[in-house]
C-alpha positions as CSV (number, residue, x, y, z in Angstrom):
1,X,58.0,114.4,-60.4
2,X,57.3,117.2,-57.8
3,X,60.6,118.9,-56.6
4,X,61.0,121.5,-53.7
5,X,63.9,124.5,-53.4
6,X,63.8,126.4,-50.1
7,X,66.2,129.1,-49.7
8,X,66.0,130.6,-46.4
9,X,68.0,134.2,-46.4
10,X,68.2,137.0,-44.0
11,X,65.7,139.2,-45.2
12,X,63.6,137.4,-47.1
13,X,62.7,133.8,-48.0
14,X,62.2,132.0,-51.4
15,X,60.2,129.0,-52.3
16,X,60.4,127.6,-55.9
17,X,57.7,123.6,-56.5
18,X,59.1,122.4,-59.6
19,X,57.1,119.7,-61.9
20,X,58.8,119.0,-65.2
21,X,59.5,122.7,-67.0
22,X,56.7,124.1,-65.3
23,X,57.5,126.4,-61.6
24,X,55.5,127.9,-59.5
25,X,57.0,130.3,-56.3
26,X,56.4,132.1,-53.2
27,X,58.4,134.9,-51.8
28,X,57.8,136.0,-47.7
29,X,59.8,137.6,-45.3
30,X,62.5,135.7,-43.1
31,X,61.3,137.6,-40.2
32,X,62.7,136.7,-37.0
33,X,62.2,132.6,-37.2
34,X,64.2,131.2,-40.5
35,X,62.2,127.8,-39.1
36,X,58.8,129.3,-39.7
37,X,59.4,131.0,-42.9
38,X,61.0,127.9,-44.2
39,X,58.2,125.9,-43.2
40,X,55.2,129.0,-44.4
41,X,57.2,129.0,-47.6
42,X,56.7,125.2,-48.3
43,X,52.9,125.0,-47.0
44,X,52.1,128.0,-49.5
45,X,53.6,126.4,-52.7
46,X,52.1,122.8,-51.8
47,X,48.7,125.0,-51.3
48,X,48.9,126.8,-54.3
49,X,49.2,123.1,-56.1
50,X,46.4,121.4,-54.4
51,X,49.6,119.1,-53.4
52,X,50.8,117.1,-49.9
53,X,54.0,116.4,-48.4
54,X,54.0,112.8,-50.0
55,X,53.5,114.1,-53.0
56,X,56.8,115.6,-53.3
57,X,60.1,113.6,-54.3
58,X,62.5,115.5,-52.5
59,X,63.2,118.8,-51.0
60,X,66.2,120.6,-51.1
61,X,67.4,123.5,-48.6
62,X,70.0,126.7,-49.0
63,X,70.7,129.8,-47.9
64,X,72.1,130.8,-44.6
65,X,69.1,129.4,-42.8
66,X,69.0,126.0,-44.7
67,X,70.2,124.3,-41.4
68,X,67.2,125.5,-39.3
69,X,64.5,123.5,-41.8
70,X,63.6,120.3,-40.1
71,X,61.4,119.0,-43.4
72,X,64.2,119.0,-46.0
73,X,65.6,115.7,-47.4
74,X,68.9,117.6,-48.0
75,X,70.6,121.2,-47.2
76,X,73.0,122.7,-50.0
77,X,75.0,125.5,-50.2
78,X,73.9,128.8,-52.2
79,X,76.8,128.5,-53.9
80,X,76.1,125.6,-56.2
81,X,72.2,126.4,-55.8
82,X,73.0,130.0,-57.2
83,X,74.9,128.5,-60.5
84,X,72.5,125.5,-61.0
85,X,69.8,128.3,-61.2
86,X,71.5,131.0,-62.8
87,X,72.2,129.0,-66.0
88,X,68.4,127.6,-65.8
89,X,67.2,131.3,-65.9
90,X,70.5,132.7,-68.5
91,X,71.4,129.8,-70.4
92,X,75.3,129.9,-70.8
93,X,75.9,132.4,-67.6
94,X,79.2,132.0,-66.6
95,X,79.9,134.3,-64.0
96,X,76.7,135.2,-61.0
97,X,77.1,138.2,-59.0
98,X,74.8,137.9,-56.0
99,X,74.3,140.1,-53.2
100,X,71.6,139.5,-50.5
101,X,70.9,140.6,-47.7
102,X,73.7,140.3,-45.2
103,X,76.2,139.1,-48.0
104,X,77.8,139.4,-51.4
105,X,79.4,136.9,-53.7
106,X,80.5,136.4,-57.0
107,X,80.4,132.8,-58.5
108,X,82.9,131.6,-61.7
109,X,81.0,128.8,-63.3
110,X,81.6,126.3,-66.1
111,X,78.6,128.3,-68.1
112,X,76.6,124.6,-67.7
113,X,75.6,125.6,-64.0
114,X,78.6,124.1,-62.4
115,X,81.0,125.9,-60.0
116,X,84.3,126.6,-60.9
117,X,85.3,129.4,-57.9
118,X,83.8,131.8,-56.2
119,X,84.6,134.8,-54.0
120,X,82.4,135.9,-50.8
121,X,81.8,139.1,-48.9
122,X,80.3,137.4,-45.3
123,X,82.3,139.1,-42.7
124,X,80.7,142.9,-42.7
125,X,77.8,144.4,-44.3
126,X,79.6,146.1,-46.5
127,X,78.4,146.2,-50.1
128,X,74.8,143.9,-49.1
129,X,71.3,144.6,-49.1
130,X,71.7,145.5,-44.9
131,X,74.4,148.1,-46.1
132,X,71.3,150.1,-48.4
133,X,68.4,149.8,-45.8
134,X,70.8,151.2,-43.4
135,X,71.9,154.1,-45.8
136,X,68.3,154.7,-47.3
137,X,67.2,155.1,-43.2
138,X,69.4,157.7,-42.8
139,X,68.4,159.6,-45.9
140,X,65.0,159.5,-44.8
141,X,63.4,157.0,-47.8
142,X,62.6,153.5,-48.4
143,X,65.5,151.5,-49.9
144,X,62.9,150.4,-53.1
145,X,63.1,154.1,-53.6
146,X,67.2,154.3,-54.1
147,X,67.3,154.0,-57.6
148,X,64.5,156.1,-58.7
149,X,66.1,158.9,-56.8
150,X,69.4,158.3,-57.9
151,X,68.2,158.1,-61.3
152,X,70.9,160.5,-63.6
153,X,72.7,162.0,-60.4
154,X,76.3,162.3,-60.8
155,X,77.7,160.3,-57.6
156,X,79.5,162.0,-55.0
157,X,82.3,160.6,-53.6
158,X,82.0,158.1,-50.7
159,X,84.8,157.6,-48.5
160,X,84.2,154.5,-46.3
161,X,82.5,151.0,-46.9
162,X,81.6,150.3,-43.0
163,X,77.7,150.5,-42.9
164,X,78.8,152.5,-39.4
165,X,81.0,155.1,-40.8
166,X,79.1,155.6,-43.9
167,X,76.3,156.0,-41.9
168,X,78.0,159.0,-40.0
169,X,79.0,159.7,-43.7
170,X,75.8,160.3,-45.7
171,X,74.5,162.4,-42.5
172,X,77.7,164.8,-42.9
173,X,76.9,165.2,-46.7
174,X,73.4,165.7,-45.9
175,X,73.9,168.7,-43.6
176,X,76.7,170.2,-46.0
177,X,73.7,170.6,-48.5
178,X,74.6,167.7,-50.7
179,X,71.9,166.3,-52.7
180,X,70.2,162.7,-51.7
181,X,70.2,161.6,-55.3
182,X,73.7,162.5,-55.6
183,X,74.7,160.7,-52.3
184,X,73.0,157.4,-53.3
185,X,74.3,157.7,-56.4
186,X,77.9,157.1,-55.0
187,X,76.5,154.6,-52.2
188,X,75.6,152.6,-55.5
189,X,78.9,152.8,-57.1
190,X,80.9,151.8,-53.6
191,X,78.6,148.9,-53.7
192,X,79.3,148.2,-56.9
193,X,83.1,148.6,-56.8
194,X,83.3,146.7,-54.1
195,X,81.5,143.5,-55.5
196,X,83.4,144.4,-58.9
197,X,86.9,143.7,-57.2
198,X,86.2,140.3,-56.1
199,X,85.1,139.9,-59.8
200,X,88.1,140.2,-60.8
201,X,90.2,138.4,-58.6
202,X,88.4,135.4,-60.0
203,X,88.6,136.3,-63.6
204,X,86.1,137.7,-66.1
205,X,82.6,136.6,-67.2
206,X,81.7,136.1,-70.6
207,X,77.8,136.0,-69.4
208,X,77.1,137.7,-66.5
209,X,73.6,137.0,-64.3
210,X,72.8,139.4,-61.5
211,X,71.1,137.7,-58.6
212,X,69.9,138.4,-54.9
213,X,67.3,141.0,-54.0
214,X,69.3,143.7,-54.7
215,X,69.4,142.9,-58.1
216,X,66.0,145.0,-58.4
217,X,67.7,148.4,-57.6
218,X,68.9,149.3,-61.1
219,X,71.2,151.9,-60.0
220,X,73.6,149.1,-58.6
221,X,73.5,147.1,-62.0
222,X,74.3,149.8,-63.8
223,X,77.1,150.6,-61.5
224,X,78.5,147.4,-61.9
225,X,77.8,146.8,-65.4
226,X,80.6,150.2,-65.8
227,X,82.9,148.8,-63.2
228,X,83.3,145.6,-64.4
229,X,83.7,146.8,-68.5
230,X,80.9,144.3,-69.3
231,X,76.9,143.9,-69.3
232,X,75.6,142.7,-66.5
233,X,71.9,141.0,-66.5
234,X,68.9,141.1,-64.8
235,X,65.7,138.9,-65.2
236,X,62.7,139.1,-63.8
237,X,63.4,136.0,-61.6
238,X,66.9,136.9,-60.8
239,X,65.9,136.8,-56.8
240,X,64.4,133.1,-57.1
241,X,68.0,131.8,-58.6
242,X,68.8,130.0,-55.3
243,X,65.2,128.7,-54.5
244,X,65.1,127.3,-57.9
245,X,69.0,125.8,-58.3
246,X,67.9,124.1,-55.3
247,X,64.6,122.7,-57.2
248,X,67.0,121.4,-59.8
249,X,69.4,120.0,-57.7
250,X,66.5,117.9,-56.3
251,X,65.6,116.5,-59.3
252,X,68.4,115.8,-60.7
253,X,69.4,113.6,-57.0
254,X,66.2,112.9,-55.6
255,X,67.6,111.6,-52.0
256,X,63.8,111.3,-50.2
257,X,64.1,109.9,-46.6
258,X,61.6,107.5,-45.8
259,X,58.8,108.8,-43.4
C-alpha cells in the first residue's frame, strides 16, 4: 500500500511516498505558491516510482500550507505529523524540538509517537529559520554558512530577540569591531534559549529529536543541547519528520475519497 505525506512549510516543502518500510522523498522550495509546490512535490515522488494517482491509497497534508492542496484526501496538523515521525526516525523520542521557517515548537509525546502537549512560537520570527536568514543577511553570508563560522567562538551577548532590533543589533556589533563568528555565536544561543524555555514549561525529555530545517545548523543544536542539560539529536532525516508522520498517519487511516 502506497501512502503520500505532503508538508507544505514556508520555506521549503517536503514530500515523503511510503510503501511498506521502504520511503522515498523529495525536498523543493515553497516559493511563492504553497499550491504549486504541493502539487510539484507529489508529481516528483509518483515520477520517481513509475507510479499514478490511483495508485496511491491516501494522501495526507500538514504544515502551514496543508489547506492550500486541493489533491489530499486529508489535512493534519504538524503537530501530530511531527511526533508520528519523530518516533519512526528516534524510536522512543519523547520530546521534538522543531523550528522551521517562520515558527518554533516543542512537542511532549508519549515516546510511541503520540502527543501529549506541546508549546509554539507562531506569533514573531523570533527564534525561526526567518530570524537566521535575516541575521546571516546582515552579516554579509549565507545562513548554511552560520555554523561553520561560529564554529568555537565564544558568543557575545545579544540583547533583543525581535528579528528588527536584532537586526539593528548585529549591525552595531559589527561596526564596534566585533567579530561575525562571535556575533552568530550568541544569535545561536538566543535562539536556542528561547526554544529551551518553552521546553521547560512542558517538562523534560528523556529522548530528545531535533527537527525542522534548522536542525542542520549545528551551532543551534549544540546551543540547545547546553540549555536544556540534556542531548539533543539530529538525524540525517530530521527535516522530513513532518512529511513522513504524515505518510504514517495515512497508512495507518487510509480515508481515500472516491474520484
Amino acid at each position: 500500500m502506497y501512502t503520500v505525506g505532503i508538508d507544505v512549510g514556508s520555506v521549503t516543502t517536503k514530500g515523503v511516498l511510503l510503501n511498506g518500510r521502504d520511503w522515498r522523498h523529495v525536498i523543493r522550495p515553497t516559493g511563492c505558491s504553497p499550491r504549486q509546490a504541493g502539487l510539484e512535490a507529489f508529481e516528483e515522488l509518483l515520477g520517481q516510482a513509475g507510479l499514478v494517482r490511483d495508485d496511491i491509497s491516501c494522501v495526507i497534508g500538514t504544515g502551514y500550507g496543508r489547506i492550500s492542496i486541493p489533491f489530499i484526501d486529508k489535512a493534519i496538523t504538524e503537530i501530530t505529523c511531527h511526533a508520528r515521525g519523530a518516533h519512526h526516525l528516534l524510536e522512543g523520542a519523547d520530546m521534538v524540538v522543531d523550528i522551521g521557517g517562520q515558527d518554533s515548537k516543542v512537542i511532549l509525546t508519549d515516546g510511541r509517537g503520540n502527543v501529549v502537549n506541546f508549546a509554539m512560537n507562531d506569533k514573531c520570527a523570533a527564534g525561526t529559520g526567518r530570524f537566521l536568514e535575516v541575521i546571516a543577511a546582515a552579516l554579509g553570508a549565507d545562513v548554511s554558512e552560520l555554523a561553520d563560522l561560529a564554529r568555537g567562538a565564544e558568543p557575545v551577548q545579544i540583547s533583543s530577540m525581535c528579528t528588527v532590533f536584532a537586526e539593528s543589533e548585529v549591525i552595531s556589533l559589527l561596526a564596534q569591531g566585533v567579530d561575525r563568528g562571535r556575533i552568530i555565536a550568541g544569535i545561536h544561543r538566543s535562539v536556542a534559549s528561547r526554544v529551551a524555555a518553552m521546553a521547560e514549561r512542558l517538562g523534560k525529555g528523556g529522548l530528545i529529536l531535533f527537527t525542522g530545517g534548522v536542525a542542520k545548523n549545528d551551532g543551534v543544536r549544540e546551543f540547545l543541547a547546553r540549555e536544556l542539560g540534556r542531548e539533543t539529536l539530529v538525524v540525517p532525516e530530521s527535516q522530513l519528520a513532518g512529511a513522513l508522520g504524515a505518510a504514517l498517519l495515512a497508512r495507518e487511516k487510509p480515508v481515500r475519497k472516491e474520484r
